[in-house]
Biopython code that builds the backbone (N, CA, C, O; Angstrom):
import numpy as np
from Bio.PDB.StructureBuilder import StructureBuilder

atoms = [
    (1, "UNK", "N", (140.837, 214.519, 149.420)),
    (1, "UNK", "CA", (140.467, 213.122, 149.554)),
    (1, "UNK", "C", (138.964, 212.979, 149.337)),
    (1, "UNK", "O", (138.216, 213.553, 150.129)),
    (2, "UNK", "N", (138.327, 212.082, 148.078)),
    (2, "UNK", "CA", (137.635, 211.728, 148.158)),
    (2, "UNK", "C", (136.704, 211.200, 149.154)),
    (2, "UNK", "O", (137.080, 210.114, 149.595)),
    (3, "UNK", "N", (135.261, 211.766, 149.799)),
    (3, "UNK", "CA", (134.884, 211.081, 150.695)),
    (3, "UNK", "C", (133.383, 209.996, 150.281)),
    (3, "UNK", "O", (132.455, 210.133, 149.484)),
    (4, "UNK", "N", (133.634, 209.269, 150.960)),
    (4, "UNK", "CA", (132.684, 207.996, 150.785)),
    (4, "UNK", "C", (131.719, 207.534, 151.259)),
    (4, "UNK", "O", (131.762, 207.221, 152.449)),
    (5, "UNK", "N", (130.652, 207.354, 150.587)),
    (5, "UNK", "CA", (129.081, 208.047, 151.011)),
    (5, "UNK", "C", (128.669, 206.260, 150.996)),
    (5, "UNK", "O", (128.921, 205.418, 150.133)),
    (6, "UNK", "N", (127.886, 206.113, 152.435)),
    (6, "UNK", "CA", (126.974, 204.519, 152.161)),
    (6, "UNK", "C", (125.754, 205.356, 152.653)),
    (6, "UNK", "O", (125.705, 206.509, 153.083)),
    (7, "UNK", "N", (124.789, 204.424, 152.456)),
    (7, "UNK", "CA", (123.372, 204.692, 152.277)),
    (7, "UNK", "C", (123.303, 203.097, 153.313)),
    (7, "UNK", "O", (123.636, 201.921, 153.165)),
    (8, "UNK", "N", (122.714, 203.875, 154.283)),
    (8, "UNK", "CA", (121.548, 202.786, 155.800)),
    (8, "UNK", "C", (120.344, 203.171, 155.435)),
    (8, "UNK", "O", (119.780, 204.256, 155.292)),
    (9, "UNK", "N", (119.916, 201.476, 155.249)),
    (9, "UNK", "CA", (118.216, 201.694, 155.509)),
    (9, "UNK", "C", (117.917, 200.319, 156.027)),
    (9, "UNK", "O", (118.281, 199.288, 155.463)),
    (10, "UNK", "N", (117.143, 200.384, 157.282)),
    (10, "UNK", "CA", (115.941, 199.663, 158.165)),
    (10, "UNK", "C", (115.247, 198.769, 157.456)),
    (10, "UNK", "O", (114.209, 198.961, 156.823)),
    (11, "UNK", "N", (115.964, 197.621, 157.610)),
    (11, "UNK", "CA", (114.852, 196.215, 156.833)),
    (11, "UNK", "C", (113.851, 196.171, 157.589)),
    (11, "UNK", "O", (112.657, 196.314, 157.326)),
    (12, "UNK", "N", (114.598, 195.881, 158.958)),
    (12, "UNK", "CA", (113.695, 194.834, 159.979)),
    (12, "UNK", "C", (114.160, 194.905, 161.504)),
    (12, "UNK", "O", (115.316, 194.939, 161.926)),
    (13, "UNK", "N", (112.695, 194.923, 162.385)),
    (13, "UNK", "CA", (113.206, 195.096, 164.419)),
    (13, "UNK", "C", (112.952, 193.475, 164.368)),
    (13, "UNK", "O", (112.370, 192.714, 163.595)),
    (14, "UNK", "N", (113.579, 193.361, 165.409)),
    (14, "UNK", "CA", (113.139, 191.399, 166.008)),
    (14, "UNK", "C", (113.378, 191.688, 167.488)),
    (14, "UNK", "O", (114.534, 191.587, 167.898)),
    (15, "UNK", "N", (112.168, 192.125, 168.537)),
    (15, "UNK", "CA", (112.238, 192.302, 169.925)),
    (15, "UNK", "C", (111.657, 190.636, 170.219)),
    (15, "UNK", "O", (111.429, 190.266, 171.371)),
    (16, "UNK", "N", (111.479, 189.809, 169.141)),
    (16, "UNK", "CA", (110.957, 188.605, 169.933)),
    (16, "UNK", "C", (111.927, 187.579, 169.795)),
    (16, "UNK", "O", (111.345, 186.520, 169.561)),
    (17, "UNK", "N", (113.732, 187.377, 169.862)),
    (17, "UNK", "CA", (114.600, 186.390, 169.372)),
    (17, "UNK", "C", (115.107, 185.949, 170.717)),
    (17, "UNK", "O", (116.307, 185.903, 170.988)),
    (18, "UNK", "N", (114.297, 185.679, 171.413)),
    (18, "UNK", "CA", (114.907, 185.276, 173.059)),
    (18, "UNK", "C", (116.079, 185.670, 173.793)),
    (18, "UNK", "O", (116.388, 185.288, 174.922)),
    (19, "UNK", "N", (116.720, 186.493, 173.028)),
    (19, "UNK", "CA", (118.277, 187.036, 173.482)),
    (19, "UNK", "C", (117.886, 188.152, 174.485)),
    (19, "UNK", "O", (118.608, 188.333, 175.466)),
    (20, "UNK", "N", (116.647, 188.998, 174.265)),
    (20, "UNK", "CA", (116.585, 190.056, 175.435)),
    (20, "UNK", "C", (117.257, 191.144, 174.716)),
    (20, "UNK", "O", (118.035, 191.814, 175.397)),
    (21, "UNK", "N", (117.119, 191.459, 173.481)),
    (21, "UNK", "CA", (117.772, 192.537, 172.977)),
    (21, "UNK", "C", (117.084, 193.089, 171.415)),
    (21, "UNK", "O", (116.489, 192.345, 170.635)),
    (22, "UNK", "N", (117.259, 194.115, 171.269)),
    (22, "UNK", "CA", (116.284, 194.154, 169.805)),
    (22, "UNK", "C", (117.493, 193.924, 168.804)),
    (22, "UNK", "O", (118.527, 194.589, 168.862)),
    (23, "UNK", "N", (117.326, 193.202, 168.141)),
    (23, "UNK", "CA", (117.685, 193.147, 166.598)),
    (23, "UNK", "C", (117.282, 194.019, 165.976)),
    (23, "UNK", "O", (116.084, 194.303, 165.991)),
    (24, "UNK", "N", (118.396, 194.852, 165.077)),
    (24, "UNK", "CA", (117.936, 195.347, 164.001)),
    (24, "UNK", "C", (118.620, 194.832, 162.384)),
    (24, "UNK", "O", (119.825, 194.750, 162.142)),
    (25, "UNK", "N", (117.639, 194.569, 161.541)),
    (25, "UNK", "CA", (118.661, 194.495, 160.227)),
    (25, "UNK", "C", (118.519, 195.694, 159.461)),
    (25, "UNK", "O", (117.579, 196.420, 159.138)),
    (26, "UNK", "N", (120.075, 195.661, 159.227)),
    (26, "UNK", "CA", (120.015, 197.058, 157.835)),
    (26, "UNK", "C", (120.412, 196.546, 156.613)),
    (26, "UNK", "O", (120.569, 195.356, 156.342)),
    (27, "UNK", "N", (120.616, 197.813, 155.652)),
    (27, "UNK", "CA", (121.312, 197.230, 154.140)),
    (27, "UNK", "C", (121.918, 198.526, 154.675)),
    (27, "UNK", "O", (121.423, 199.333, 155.462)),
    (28, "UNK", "N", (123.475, 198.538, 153.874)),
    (28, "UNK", "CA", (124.230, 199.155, 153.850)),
    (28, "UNK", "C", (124.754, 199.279, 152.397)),
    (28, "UNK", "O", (125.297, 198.324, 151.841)),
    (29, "UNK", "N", (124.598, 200.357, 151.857)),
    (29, "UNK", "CA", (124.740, 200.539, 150.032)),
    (29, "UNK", "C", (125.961, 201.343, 150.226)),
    (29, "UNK", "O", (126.143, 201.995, 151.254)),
    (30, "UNK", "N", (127.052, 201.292, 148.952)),
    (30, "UNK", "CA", (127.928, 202.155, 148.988)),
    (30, "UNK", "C", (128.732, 201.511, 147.662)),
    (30, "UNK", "O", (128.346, 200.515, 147.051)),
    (31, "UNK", "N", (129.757, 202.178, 147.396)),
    (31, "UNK", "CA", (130.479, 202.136, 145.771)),
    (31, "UNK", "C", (131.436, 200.769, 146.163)),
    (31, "UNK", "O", (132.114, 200.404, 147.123)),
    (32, "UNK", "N", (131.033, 200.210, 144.719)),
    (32, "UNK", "CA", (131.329, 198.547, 145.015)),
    (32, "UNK", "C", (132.982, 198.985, 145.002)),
    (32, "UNK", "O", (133.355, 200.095, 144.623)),
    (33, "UNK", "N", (133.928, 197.885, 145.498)),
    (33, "UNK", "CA", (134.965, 197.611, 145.417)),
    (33, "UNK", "C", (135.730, 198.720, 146.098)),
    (33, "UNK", "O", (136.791, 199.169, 145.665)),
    (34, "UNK", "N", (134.978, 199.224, 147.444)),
    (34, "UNK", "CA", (135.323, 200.196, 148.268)),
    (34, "UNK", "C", (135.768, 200.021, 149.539)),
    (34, "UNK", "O", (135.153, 199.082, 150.045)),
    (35, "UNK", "N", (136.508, 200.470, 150.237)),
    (35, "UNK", "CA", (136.246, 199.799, 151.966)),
    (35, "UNK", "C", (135.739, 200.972, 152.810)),
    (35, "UNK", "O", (135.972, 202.165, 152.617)),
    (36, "UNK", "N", (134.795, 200.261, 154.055)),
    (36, "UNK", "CA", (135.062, 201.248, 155.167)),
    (36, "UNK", "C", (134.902, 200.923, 156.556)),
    (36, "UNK", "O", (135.542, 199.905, 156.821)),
    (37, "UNK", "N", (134.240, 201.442, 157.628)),
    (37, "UNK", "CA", (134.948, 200.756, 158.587)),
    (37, "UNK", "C", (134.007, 201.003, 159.610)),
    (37, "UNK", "O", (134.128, 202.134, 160.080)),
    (38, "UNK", "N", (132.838, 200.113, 160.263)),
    (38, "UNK", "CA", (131.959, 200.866, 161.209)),
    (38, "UNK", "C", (132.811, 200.835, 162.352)),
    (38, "UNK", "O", (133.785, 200.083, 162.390)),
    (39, "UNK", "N", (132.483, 201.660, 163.356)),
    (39, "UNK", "CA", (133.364, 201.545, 164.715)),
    (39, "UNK", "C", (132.383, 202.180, 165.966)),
    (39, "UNK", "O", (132.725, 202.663, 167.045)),
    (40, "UNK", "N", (131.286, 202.020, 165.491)),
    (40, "UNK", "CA", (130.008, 201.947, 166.454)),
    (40, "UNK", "C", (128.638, 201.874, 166.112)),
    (40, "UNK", "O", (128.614, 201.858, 164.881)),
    (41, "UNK", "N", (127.253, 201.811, 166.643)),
    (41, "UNK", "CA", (126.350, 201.766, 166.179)),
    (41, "UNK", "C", (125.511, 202.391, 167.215)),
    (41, "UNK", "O", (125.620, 201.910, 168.342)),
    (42, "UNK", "N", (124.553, 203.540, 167.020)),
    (42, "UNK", "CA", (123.559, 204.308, 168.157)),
    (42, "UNK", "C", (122.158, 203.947, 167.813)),
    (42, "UNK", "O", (121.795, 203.700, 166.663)),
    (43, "UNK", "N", (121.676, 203.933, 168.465)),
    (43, "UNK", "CA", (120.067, 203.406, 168.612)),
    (43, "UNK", "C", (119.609, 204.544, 169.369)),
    (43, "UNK", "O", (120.003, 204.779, 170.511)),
    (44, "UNK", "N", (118.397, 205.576, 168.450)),
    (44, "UNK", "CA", (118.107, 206.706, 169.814)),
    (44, "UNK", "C", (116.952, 206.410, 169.438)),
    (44, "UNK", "O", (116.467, 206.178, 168.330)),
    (45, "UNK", "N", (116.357, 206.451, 170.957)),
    (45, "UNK", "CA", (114.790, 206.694, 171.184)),
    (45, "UNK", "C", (114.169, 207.310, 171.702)),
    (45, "UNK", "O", (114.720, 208.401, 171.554)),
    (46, "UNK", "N", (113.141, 207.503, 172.400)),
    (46, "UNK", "CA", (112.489, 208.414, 173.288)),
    (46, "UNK", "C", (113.603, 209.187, 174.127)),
    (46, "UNK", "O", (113.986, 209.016, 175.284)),
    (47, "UNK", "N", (114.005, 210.131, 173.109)),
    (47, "UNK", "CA", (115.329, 210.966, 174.259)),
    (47, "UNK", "C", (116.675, 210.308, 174.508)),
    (47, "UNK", "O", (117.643, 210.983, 174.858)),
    (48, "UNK", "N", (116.741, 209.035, 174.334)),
    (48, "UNK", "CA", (118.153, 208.565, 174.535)),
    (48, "UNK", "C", (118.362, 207.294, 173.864)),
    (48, "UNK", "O", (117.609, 206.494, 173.307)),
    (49, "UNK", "N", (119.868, 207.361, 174.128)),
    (49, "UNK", "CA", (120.711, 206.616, 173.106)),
    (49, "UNK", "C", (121.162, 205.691, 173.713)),
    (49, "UNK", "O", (121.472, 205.726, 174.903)),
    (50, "UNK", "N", (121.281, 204.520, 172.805)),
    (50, "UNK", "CA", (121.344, 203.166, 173.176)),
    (50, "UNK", "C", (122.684, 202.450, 172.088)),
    (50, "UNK", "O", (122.808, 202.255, 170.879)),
    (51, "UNK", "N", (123.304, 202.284, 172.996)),
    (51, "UNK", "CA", (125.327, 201.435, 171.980)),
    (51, "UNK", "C", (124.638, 200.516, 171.674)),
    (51, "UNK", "O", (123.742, 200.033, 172.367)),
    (52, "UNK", "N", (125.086, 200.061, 170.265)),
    (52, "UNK", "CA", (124.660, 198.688, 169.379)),
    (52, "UNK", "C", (126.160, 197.683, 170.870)),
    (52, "UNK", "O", (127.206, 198.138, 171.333)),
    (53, "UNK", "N", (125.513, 196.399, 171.084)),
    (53, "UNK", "CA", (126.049, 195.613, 171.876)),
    (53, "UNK", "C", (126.775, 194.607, 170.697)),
    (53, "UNK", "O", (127.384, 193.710, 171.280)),
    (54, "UNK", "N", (126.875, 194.506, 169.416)),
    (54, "UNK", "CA", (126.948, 193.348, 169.030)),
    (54, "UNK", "C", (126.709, 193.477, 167.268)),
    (54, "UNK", "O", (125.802, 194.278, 167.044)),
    (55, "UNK", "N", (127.272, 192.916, 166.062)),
    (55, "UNK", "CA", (126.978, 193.555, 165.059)),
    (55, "UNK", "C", (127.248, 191.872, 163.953)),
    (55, "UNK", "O", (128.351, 191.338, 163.838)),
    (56, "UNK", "N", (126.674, 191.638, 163.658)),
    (56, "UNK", "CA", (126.623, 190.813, 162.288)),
    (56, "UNK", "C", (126.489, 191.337, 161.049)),
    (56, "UNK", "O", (125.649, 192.128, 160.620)),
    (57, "UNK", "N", (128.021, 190.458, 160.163)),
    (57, "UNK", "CA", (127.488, 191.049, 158.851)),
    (57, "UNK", "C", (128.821, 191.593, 158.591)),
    (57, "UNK", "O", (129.412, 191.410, 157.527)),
    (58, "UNK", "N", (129.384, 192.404, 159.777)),
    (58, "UNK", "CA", (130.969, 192.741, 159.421)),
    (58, "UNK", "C", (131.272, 192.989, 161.053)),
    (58, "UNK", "O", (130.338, 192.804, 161.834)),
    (59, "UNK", "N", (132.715, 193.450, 161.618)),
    (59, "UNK", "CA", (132.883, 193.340, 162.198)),
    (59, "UNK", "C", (132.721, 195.044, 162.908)),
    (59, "UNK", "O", (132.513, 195.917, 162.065)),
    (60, "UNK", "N", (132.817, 195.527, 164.471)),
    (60, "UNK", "CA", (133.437, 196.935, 164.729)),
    (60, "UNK", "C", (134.605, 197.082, 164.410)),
    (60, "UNK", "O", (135.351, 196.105, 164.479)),
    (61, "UNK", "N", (135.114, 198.380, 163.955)),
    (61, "UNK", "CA", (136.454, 198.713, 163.986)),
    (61, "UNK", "C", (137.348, 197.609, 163.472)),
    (61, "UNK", "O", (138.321, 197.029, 163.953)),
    (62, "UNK", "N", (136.576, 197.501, 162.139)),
    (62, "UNK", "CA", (137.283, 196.536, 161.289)),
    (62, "UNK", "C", (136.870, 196.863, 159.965)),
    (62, "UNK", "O", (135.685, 196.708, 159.668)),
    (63, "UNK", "N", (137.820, 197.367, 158.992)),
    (63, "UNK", "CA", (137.360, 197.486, 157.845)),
    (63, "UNK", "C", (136.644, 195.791, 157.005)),
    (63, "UNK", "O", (136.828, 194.589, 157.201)),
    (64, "UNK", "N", (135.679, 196.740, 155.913)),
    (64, "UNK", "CA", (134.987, 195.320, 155.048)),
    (64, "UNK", "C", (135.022, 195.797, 153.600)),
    (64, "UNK", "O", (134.994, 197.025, 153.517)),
    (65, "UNK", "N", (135.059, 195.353, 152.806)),
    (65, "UNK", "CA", (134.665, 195.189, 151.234)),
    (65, "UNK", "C", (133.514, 195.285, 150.781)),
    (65, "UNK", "O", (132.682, 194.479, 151.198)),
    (66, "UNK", "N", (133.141, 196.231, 149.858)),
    (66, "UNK", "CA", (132.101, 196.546, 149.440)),
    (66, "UNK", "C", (132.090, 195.472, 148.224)),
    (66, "UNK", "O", (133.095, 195.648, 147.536)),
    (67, "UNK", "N", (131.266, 194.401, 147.730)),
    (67, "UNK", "CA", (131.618, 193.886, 146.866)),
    (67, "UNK", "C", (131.167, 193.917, 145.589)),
    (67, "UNK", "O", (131.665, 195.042, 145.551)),
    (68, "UNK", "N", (130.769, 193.795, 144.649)),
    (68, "UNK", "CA", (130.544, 193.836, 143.003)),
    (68, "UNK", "C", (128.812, 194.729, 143.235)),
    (68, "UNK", "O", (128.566, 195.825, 142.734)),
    (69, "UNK", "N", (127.794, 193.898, 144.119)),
    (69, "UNK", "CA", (126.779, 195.003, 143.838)),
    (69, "UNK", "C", (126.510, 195.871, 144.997)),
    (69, "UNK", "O", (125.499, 196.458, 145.382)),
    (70, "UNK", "N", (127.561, 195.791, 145.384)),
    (70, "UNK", "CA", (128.085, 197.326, 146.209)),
    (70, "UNK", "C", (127.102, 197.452, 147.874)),
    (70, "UNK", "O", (126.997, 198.422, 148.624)),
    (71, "UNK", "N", (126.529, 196.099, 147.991)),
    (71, "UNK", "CA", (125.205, 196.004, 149.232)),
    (71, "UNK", "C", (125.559, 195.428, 149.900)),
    (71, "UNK", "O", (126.056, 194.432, 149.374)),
    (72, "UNK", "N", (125.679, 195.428, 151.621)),
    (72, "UNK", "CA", (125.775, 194.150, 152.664)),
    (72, "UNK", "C", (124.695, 194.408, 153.276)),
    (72, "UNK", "O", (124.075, 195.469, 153.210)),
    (73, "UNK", "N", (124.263, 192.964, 154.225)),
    (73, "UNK", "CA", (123.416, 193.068, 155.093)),
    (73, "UNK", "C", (123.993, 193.054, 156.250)),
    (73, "UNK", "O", (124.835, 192.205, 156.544)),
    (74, "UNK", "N", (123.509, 194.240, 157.252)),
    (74, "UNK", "CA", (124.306, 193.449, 158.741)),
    (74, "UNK", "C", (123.034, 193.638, 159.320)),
    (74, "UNK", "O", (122.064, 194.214, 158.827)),
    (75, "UNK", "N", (123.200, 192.800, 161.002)),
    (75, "UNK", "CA", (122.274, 193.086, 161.999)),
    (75, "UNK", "C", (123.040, 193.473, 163.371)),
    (75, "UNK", "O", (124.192, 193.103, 163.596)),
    (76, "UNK", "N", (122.325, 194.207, 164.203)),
    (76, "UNK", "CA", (122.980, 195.282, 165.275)),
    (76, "UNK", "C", (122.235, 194.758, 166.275)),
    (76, "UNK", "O", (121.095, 194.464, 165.915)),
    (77, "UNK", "N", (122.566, 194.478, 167.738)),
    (77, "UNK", "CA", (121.761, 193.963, 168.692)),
    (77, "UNK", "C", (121.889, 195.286, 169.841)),
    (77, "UNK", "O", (122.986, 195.652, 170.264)),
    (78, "UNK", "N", (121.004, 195.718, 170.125)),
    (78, "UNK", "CA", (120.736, 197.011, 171.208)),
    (78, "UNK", "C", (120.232, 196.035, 172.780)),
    (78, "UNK", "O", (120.111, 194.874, 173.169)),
    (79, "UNK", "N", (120.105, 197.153, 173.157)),
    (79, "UNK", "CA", (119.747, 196.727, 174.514)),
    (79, "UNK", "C", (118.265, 196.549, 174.426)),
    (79, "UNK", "O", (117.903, 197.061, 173.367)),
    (80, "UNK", "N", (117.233, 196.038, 175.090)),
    (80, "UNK", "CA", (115.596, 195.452, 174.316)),
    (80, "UNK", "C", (115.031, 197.295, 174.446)),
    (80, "UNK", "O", (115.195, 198.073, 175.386)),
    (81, "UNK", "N", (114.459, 197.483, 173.328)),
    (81, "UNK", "CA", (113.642, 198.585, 173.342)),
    (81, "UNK", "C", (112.257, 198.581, 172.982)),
    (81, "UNK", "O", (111.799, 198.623, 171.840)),
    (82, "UNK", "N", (111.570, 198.520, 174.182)),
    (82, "UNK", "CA", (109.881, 198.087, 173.387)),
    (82, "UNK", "C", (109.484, 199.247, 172.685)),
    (82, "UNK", "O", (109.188, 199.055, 171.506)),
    (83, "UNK", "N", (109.424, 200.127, 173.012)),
    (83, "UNK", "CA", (108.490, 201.102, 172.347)),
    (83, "UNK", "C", (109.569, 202.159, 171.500)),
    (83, "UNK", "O", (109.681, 203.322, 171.885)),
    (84, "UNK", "N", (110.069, 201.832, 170.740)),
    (84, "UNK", "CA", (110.138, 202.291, 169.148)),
    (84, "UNK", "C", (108.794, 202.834, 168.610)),
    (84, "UNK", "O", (107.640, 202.475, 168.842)),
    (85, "UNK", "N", (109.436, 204.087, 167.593)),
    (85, "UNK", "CA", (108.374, 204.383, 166.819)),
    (85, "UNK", "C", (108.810, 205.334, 165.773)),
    (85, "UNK", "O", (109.990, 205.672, 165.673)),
    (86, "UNK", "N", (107.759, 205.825, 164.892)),
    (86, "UNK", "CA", (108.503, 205.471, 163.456)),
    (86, "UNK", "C", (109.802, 206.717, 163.156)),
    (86, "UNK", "O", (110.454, 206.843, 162.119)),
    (87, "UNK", "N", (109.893, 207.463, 164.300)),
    (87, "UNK", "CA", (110.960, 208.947, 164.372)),
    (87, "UNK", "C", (112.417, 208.360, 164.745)),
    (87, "UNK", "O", (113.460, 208.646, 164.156)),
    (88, "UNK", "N", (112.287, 207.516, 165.798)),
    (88, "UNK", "CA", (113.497, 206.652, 166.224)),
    (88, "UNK", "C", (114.645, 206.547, 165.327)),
    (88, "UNK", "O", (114.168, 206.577, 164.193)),
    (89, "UNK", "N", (115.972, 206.433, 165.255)),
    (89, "UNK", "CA", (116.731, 206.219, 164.400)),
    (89, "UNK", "C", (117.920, 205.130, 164.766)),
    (89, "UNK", "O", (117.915, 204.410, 165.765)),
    (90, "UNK", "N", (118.842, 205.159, 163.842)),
    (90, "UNK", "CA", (119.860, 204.303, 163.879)),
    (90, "UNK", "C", (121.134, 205.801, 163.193)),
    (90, "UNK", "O", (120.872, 206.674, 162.366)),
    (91, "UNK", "N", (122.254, 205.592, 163.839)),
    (91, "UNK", "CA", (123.239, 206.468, 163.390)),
    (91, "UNK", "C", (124.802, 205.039, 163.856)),
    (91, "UNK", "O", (125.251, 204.518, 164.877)),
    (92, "UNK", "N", (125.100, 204.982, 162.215)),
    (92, "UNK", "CA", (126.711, 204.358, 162.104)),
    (92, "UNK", "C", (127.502, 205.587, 161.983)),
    (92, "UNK", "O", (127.371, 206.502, 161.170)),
    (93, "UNK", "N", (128.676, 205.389, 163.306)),
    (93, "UNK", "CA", (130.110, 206.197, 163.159)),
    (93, "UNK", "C", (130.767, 205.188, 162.367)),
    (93, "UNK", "O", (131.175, 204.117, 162.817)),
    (94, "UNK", "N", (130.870, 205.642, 160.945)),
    (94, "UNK", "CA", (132.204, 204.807, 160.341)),
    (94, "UNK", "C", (133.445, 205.971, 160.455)),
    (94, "UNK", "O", (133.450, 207.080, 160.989)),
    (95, "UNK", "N", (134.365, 205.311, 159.806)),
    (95, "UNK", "CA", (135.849, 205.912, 159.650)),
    (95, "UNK", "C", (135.253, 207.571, 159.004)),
    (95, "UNK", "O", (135.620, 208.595, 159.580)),
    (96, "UNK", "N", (134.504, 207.624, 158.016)),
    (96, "UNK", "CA", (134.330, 208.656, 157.121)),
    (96, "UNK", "C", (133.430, 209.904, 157.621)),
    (96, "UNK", "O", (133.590, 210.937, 156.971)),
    (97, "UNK", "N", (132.713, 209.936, 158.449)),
    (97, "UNK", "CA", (131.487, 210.091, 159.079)),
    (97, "UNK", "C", (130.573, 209.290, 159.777)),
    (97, "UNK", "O", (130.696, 208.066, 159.740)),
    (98, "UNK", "N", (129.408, 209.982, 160.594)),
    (98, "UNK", "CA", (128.382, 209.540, 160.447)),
    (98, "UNK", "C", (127.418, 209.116, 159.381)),
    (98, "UNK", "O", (127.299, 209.778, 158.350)),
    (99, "UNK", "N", (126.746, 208.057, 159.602)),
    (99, "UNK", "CA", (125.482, 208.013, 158.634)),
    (99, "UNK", "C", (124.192, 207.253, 159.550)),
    (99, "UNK", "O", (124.172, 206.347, 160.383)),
    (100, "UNK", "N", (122.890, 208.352, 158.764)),
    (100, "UNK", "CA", (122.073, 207.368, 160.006)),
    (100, "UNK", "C", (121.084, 207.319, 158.495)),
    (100, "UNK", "O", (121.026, 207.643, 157.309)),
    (101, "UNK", "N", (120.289, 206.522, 159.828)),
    (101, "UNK", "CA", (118.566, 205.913, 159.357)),
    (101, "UNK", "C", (117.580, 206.200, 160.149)),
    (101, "UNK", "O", (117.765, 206.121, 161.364)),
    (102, "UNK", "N", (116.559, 206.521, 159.727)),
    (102, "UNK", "CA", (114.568, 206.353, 160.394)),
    (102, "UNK", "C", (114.413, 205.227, 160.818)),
    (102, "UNK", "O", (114.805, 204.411, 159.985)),
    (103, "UNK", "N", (114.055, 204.803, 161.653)),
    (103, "UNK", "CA", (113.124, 203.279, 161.578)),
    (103, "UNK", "C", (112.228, 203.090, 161.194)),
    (103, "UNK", "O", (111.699, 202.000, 161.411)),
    (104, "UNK", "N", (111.475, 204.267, 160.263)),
    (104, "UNK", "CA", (110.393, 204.751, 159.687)),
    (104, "UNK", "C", (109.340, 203.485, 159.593)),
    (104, "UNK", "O", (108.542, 203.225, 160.493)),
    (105, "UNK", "N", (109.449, 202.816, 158.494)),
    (105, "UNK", "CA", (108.316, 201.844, 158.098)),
    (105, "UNK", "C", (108.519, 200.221, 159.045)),
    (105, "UNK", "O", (107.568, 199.476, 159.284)),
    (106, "UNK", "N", (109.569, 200.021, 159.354)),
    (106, "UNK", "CA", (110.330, 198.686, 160.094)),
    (106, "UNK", "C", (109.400, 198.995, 161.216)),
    (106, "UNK", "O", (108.716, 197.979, 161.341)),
    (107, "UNK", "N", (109.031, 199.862, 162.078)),
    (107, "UNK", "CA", (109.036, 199.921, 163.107)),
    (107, "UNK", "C", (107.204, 198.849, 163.008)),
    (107, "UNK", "O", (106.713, 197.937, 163.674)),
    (108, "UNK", "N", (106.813, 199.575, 161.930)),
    (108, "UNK", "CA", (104.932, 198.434, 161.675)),
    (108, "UNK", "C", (105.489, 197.397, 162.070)),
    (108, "UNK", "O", (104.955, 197.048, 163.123)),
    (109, "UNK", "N", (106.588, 196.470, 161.655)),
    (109, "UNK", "CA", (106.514, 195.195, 161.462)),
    (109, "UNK", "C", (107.331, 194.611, 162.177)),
    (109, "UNK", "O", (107.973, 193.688, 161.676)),
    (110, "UNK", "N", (107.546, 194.986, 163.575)),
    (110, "UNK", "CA", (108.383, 195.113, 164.488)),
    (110, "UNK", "C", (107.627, 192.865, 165.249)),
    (110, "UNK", "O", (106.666, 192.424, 165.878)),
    (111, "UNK", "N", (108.673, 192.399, 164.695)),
    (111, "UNK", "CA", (108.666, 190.997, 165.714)),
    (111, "UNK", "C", (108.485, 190.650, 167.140)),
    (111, "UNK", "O", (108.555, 189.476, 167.503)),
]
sb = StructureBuilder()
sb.init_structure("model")
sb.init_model(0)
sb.init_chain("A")
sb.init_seg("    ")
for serial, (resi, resn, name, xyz) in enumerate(atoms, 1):
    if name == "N":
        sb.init_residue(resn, " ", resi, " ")
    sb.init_atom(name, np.array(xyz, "f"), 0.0, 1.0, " ", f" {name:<3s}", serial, name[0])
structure = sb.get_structure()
């Protein structure tokens, strides 16, 4: 069985959206006209890990459609994390694997 590779990368933090929680946006790249299926989201920081509370863009444990240019945007709401920095990551359990991200450059321009 073919396995199916997406690519996460860190647009953008928003610790200032009055909800009390950090926003994160990602892009999620992968082979158009594909499905797959997140069914959690980890936020680790200084030593520990933080469950995405909340996910826009597609659903948990719900497959989505990759569509013609093969990109979605979602955003992930964590529990508020002030001090991020640029080692920090993001790791999606989809159906296929893991896949993570850096917060590498997002973290400068943190809201």
């Amino acid at each position: 069985m073919l396995k199916l590779l997406l690519i996460l990368t860190v647009l953008a933090i928003n610790n200032s959206n009055g909800d009390g929680v950090t926003r994160v946006t990602c892009g999620i790249e992968g082979t158009p006209h594909t499905s797959d299926r997140i069914d959690s989201a980890v936020l680790s920081t200084g030593g520990r890990n933080y469950e995405a509370t909340d996910i826009d863009g597609v659903d948990f444990q719900r497959y989505f459609q990759l569509e013609d240019e093969g990109v979605i945007q979602i955003d992930l709401d964590f529990p508020l994390c002030k001090n991020l920095s640029y080692n920090d990551s993001i790791v999606l359990k989809t159906v296929h694997g893991d896949v993570g991200a850096p917060l590498r450059s997002a973290v400068n321009h943190i809201k």
